[in-house]
Steps between C-alpha positions, in 0.01 A plus 500: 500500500493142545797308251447168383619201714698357353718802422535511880615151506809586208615843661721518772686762665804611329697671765841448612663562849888445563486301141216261591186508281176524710259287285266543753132434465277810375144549647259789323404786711330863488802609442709239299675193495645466836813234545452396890851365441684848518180747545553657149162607285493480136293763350217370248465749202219478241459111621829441401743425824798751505806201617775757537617524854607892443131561447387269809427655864616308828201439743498708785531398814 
């Protein structure tokens, strides 16, 4: 699934870590949106982009 541009260039990561916000840029995989920031993936559900770091994955190592 390939999402629109210029949705990639509004989202950004929404995940906090010791009560700073991430914000980190999101890049569209197999598997996701992946922040490179803090190695979570965002899951992409009927083309829609699922923002809720609950539902993200970390990257493994």
């Amino acid at each position: 699934m390939v999402l629109d541009p210029r949705l990639l260039e509004l989202l950004c990561c929404p995940a906090e870590e010791a009560g700073q916000a991430c914000h980190g840029t999101l890049e569209e995989t197999a598997s996701g949106l992946l922040c490179r920031k803090c190695g979570l993936t965002y899951p992409i559900e009927d083309g829609i982009p699922v923002m809720l770091p609950d539902h993200a994955k970390r990257k493994e190592d």
